[in-house]
N, C-alpha and C positions, 0 to 999 in steps of 0.2 A: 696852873693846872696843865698837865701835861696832855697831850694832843693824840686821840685817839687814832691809830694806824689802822686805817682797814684793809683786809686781804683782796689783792684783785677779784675781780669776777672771772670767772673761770665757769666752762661749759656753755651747754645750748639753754635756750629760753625756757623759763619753765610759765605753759602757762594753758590755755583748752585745750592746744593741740597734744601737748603733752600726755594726758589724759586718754588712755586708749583700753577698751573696752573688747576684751578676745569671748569667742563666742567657745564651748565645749570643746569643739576637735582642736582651735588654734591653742588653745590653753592649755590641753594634755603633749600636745605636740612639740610647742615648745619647751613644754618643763619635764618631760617625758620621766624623770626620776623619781617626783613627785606622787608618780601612780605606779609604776613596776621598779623602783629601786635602782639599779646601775645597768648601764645598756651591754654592752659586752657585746663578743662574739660569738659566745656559745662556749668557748672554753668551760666557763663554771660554773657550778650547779644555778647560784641567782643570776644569773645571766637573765637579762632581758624576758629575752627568745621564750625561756620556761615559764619564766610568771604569764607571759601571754596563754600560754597552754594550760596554765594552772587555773588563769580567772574563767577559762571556760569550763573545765573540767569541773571547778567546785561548784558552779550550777548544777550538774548533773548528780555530782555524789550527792547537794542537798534535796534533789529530789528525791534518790535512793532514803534515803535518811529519812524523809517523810513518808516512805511507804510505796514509793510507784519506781517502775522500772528494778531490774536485780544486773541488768548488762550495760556497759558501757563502752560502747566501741573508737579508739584511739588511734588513727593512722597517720603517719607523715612522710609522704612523698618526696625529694627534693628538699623545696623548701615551704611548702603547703600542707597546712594542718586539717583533718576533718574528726570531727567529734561527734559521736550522732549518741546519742541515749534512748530512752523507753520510757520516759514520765509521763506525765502529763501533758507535756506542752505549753508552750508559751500560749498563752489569749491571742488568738489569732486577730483583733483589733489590735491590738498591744506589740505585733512582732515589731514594726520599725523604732516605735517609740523608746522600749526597755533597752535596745542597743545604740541611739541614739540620742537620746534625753535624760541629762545627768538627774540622780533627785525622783529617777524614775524605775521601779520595782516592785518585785513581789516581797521582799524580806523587808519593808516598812512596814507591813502588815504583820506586826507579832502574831497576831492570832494564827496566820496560815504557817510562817517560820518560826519559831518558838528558838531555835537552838542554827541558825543556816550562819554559811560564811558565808557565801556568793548570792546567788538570787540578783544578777542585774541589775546593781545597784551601779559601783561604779568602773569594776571591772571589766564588762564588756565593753566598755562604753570603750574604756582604755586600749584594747584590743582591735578593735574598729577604727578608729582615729590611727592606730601606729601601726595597720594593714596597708600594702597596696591594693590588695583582696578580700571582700571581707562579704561570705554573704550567708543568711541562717535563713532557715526553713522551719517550719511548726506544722507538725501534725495533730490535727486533734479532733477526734469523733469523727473521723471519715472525709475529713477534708484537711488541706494544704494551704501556708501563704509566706509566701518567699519576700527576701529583699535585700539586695546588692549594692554594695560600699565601696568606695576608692578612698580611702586617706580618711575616713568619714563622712563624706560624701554621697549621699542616695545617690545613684546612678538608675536605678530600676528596682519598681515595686509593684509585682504582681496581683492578679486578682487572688480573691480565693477560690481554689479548684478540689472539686471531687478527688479523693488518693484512695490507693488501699495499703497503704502506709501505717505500722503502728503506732499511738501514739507516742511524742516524742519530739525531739528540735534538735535539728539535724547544723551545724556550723562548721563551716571551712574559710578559711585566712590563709594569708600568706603576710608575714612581716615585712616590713617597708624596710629594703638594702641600703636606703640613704641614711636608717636612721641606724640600724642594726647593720654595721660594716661587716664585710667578709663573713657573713655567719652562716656556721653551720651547725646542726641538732645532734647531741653524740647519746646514740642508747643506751649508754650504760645512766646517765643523768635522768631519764626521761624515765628507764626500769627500776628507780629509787622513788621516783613521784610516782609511779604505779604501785610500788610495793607499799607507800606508805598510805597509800588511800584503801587498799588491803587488808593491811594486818588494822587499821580502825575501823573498819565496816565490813567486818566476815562476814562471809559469803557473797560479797559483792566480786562479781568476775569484771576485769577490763581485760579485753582483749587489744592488745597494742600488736600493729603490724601484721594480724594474725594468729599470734599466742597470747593464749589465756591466762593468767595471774587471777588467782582466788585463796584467802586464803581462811583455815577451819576455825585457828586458835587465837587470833588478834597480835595482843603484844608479846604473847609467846611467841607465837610466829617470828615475829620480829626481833628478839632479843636474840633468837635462836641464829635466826642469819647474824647477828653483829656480833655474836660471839664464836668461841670455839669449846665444843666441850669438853678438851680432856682440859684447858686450861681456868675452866671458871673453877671457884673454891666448892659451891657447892648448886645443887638443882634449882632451875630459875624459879624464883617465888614469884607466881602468879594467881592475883586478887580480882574479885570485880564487883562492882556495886553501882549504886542508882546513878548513872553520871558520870562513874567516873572508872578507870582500871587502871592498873600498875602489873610493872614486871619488875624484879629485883633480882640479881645476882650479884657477887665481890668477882675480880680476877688478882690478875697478878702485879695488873702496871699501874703507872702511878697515876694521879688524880681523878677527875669523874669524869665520865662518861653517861652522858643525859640526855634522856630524849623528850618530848614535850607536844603535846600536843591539844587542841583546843577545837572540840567541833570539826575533827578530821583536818586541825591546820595544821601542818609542822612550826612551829615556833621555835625557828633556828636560833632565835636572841634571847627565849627561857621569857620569862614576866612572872608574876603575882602566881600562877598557878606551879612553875617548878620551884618557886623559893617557900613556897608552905608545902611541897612535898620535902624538900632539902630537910625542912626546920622540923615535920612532922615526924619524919625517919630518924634523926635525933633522938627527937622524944623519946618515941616507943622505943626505940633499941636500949635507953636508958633505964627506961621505966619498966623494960622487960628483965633487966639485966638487973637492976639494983644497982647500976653502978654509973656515977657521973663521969663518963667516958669523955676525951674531948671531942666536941663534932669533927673535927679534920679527919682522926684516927676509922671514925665510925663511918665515915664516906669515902674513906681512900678507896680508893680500887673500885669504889662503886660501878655498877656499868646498872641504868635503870631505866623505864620508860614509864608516864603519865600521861595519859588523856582523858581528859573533862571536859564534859557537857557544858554549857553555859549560857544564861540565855542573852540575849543580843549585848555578845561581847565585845568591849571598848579593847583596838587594838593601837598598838604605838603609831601606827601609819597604817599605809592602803596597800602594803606589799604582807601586811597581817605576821611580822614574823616577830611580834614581842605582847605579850596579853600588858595588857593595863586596868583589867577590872578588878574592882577588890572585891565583888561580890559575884554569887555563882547567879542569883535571882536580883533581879531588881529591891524586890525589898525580904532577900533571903541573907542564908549565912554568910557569913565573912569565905573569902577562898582561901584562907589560913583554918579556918573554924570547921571547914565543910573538909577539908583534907586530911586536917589533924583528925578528927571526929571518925573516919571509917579509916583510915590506918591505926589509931589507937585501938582501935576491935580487931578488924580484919588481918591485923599485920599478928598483934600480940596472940590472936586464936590460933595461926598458922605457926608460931614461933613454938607454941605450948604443945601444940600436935604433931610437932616433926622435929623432935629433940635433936637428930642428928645432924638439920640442917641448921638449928640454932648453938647447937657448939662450933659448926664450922663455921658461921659468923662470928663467933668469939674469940675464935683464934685469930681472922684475919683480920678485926678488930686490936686484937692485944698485938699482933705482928707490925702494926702500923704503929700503934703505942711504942713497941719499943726501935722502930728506926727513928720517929721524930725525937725522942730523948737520945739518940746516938748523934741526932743533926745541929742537939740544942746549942750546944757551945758556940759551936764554927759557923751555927747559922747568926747569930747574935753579930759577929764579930763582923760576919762579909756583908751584912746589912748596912752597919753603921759604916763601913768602905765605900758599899756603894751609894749611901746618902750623900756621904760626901762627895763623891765622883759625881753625881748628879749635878750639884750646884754647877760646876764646869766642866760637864759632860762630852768630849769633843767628839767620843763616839756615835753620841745622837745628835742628828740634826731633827728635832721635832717641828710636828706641825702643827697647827691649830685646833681644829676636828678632831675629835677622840669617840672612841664608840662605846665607852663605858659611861661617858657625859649624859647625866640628865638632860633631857630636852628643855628648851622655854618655851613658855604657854603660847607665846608669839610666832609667827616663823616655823612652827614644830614641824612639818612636815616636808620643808628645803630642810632643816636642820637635820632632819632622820637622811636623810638624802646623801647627805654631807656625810654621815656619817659610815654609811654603807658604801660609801668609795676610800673612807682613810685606808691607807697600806703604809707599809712599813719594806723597805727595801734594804736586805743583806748581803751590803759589798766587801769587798777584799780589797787594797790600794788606796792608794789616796788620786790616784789619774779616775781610776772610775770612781769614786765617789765622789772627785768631784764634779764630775762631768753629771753624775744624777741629782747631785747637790742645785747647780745651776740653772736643770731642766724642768726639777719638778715642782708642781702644785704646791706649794707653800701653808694653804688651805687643808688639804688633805694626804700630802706625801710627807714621809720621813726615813729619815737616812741612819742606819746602823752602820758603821765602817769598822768590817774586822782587819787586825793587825795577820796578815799570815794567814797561814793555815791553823786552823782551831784543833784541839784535841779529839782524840778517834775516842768518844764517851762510851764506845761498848763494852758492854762487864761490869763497866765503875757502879758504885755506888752514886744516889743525891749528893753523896759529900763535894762531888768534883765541879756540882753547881754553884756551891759557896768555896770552895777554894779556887776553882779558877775565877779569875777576873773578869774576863770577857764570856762568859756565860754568865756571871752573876748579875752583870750590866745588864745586858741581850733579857735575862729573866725579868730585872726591874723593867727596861724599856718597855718591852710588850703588859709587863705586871700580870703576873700569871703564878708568883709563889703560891697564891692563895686559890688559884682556880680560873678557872675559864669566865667566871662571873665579871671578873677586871678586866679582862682584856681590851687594850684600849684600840688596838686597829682590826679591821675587818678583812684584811689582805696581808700575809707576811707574806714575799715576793725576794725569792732569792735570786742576785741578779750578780753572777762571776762568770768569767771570761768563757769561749766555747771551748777550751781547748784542755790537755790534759791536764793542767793543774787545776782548770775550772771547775772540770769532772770531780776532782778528789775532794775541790771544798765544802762542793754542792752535798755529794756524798756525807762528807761528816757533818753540817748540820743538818742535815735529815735523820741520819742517826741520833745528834744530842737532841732532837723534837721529837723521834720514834721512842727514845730510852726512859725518857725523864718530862714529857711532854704530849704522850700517843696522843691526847685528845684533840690537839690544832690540824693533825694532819688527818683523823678519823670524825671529827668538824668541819674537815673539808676547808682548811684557813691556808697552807699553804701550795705557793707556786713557786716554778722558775720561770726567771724573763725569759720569753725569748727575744733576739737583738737578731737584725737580719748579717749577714755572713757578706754580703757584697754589696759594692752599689755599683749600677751600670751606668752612666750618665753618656749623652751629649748635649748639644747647647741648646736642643727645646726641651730637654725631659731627662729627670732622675726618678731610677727604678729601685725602692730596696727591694734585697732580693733574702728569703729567708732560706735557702739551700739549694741544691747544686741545677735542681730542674729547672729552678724557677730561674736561675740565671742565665742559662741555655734560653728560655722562653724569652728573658728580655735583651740579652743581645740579638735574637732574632727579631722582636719587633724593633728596635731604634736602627737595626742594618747596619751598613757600613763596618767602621770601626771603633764604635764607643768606646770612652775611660772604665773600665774598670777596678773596681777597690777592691782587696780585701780587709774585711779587719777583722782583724788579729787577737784585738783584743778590746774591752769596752771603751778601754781608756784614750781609743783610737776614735772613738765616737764624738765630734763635736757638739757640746752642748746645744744649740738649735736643732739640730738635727735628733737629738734625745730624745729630745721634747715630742715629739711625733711618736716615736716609740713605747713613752710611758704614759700617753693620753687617754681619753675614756675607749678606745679600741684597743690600748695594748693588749698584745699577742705574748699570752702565757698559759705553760703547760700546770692543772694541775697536780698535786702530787696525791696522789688515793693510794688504802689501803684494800687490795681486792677481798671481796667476799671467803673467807674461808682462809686470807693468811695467818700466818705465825708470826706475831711481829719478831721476835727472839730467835727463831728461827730464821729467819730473813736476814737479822742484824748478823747473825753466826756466820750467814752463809758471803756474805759480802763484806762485812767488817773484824771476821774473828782471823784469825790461824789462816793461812794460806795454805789452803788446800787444794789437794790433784783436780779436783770438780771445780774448784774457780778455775785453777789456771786452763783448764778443758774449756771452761765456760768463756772465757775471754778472747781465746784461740779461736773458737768456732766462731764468734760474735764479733772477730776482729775488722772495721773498715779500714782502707786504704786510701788514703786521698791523693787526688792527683791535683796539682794546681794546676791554673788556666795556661804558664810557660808551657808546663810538663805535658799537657794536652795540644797544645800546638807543635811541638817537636814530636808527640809520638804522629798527627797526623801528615 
């Protein structure tokens, strides 16, 4: 019988000590993703920074929602939030407890929240804990009672005192630098979470910084800003009913554009309530139509918004951005049943009453019908190419975590965690790709490497997605033929050199994503790296430096004569040294489409025909650089 080998022992003891027991703030603090998703800098929209802004505010809008308060007041200083409201107020016994005491709340009480996202359950709590400042006030009936946090830590807790204060609860924070690197709050991020607490709760004003945002019409409102009018097919279709409202319009670009929303949540990841609108929309455009249209053709171009009431909704995780209930009531309809059910009326009565907006849905209907049968053939052929290019793929370096992955009943909420950090990083070379190859998370990062420069997709047809190669790969990769539904990374992060060819490739995939893809970069899914431009070192300390001031800054602090680098280019970047760069703090811009652009107009203007007003535009906007020789001889 042969003699059983056993594997050395490896590791520390496992045994009581091992065993360690973290109280509420250690256990948000260390796992910090676990309750607001990915930490950032503020670059992007789910950054950290926001959810912390957001777990307060959704107290506030759910008291709006129950009746008390119409004003919500938003300012941020620096780097310090205050949020004051007009509700009811916290139970003035209860102030330290509900920001304090996980498990502790007003929305366990179905009775009192029937339909609330927040109510101090577990958000504040999160907020508190990942402050270095953190203190809330409660107004109620004529008196006050305060109480101030460090890291979540009582520090001080007042009595209760006489106010002439309305009532209300009043909270200011400041986010912890150690955990939240280099961060800083960008308005235009913060004026989208204002606008969308808005256009679902008309007539609710929040004044941020001063100005007022209210708005009359809800998700009109809102379709109205995300679109452009002379380019939608036809007048937004807006419904509304017990629970729930919809806005519908077609445009011109390609795939869907969907908005979603659940109890005043944005639900950036869609769940059970945008996929029985998806399947609902179908229907009735079928059943209106007489005709078994295929659903692609019937959703192309769609641009649409949903928000539904729901009562104590089960969401994917604690950052609320994926519904998971299948019911709108506890022992109510199906959220398939409850959605199909008032668009089967509501949509088919609007359709019968406004003939001229139900032919222009026909048309743009039959216009998508006949590009997919122009795509049928070629699409057939570069599929089965890039099946096979899959198997040895050397363009992808994939990674484990994917964000289209069902969760396990286990682990679910490090796994959502996981998920909301995959990214996918768009190189050029094989120097930088491999250098990000080497550096990154294995777990969560993955490596696209394109050959060259990619094709300038403006004007083309879909067709140029299945005939070129390297976009047909880039489409499998992310998986997005079919819609935003697949997408498997949460981060596409374009990451080419700083320099003029860098410029140009950056440029033309932002093109093939604006042309044939609007929704990742109008989703808010892509970025460029940014990679610092120097490093100043001497022998106690290296500075990277991300442009020209900042290098000026740290030759002045290390003095003397420090080494200075430039690089040139990524592939000049040492793999350890990457690593720092593409970490949970990477520093990237991201790419948004402003309120009120043309995307076509945009592509015209920067990717068509070279014209007098670019080359104007180039000249005027032209830098000059000077290296650090060239700045030593001129002084």
């Amino acid at each position: 019988m042969a003699k059983e080998t056993l594997a050395p022992k490896t590791g520390a003891e496992y045994n009581e000590d091992s065993i360690k027991s973290l109280d509420w703030k250690e256990h948000i603090r260390l796992r910090p993703g676990m309750y607001i998703g990915k930490l950032g800098d503020g670059n992007s929209p789910d950054d950290g920074i926001y959810v912390l802004v957001k777990e307060v505010m959704d107290n506030c809008i759910d008291e709006y929602m129950m009746g008390y308060g119409k004003t919500v007041e938003l300012s941020i200083k620096d780097h310090t939030v205050t949020v004051r409201d007009y509700g009811r107020g916290i139970p003035l016994g209860k102030v330290v407890d509900v920001v304090s005491k996980i498990n502790t709340g007003a929305k366990y009480d179905s009775r009192a929240f029937q339909k609330s996202v927040g109510l101090n359950g577990v958000g504040t709590k999160a907020v508190n804990a990942l402050s270095t400042y953190f203190k809330v006030t409660a107004f109620r009936d004529g008196k006050e009672k305060g109480a101030e946090f460090e890291r979540g830590v009582l520090t001080n807790e007042s009595k209760e005192l006489k106010t002439t204060g309305d009532n209300g609860t009043l909270v200011t924070f400041t986010p912890d630098n150690t955990i939240f690197k280099n961060f800083k709050f960008y308005p235009e991020f913060l004026e989208n979470l204002i606008w969308n607490y808005c256009f679902l709760n008309a007539g609710l004003k929040i004044i941020f910084n001063g100005k007022s945002y209210v708005s009359r019409n809800g998700l009109l409102d809102l379709l109205q800003r995300k679109t452009n009018e002379d380019e939608i097919r036809y007048p937004i279709i807006h419904l509304k009913g017990e629970d729930i409202e919809v806005a519908i319009t077609h445009g011109n670009d390609y795939g869907e554009e969907l908005y979603s929303f659940v109890n005043g949540q944005h639900t950036t990841q869609g769940g059970t309530h945008q996929q029985a609108f998806r399947e609902a929309f179908v229907k009735t455009v079928r059943d209106f139509y007489k005709k078994d249209y295929e659903a692609s053709d019937i959703r192309g171009a769609i641009v649409a918004a949903v928000a539904v009431r729901v009562v104590e909704p089960v969401f994917e995780s604690q950052t609320k951005t994926k519904l998971g209930s299948q019911n709108v009531d506890i022992n109510g309809p199906s959220m398939k049943q409850f959605v199909g059910d008032f668009l089967s009326k509501a949509l088919d009565d609007f359709l019968h009453k406004n003939p001229s907006t139900a032919d222009a849905l026909k048309k743009r209907i039959e216009q998508s019908e006949r590009e997919r049968k122009d795509l049928a053939g070629i699409k057939k052929l570069a599929n089965e190419r890039a099946k096979k290019a899959n198997l040895h793929n050397r363009k992808l370096r994939d990674c484990r975590f994917h964000l289209n992955e069902e969760p396990p009943a286990k682990n679910k909420e490090e796994f959502i965690a996981k998920q909301n950090e995959t990214t996918i990083f768009i190189t050029e070379g094989d120097s930088a790709s491999g250098s990000i190859t080497k550096a990154r998370n294995v777990e969560t990062q993955a490596v696209f490497s394109l050959r060259g420069k990619p094709l300038n997709s403006f004007g083309l047809t879909k067709k140029v997605v299945y005939e070129n190669e390297e976009f047909n790969l880039l489409q499998h990769a992310l998986n997005i033929e079919e819609g935003m539904e697949g997408l498997r990374f949460n981060n596409i992060v374009i990451a080419t050199d700083a320099d003029v060819d860098g410029m140009h490739i950056r440029l033309l995939i932002m093109t093939f994503f604006l042309q044939f893809f609007p929704e990742l970069v109008k989703q808010e899914k892509v970025y460029v790296l940014e990679t610092p431009l120097f490093r100043v070192r001497d022998k106690k300390e290296t500075i990277y430096c991300y442009s020209e001031a900042e290098k000026k800054a740290a030759i002045k602090k290390l003095s003397g004569k420090p080494e200075v680098t430039r690089f040139k280019g990524l592939g000049e970047i040492s793999p350890d040294e990457f690593s720092q760069f593409i970490a949970g703090d990477m520093r990237k811009q991201l790419m948004r489409v402003e309120q009120g652009d043309h995307i076509q107009q945009l592509l015209e203007y920067y990717m068509g025909k070279n014209t007098m007003d670019r080359q104007e535009f180039i000249i005027d906007n032209l830098v000059v650089e000077i290296d650090q020789a060239e700045e030593e001889a001129v002084a």
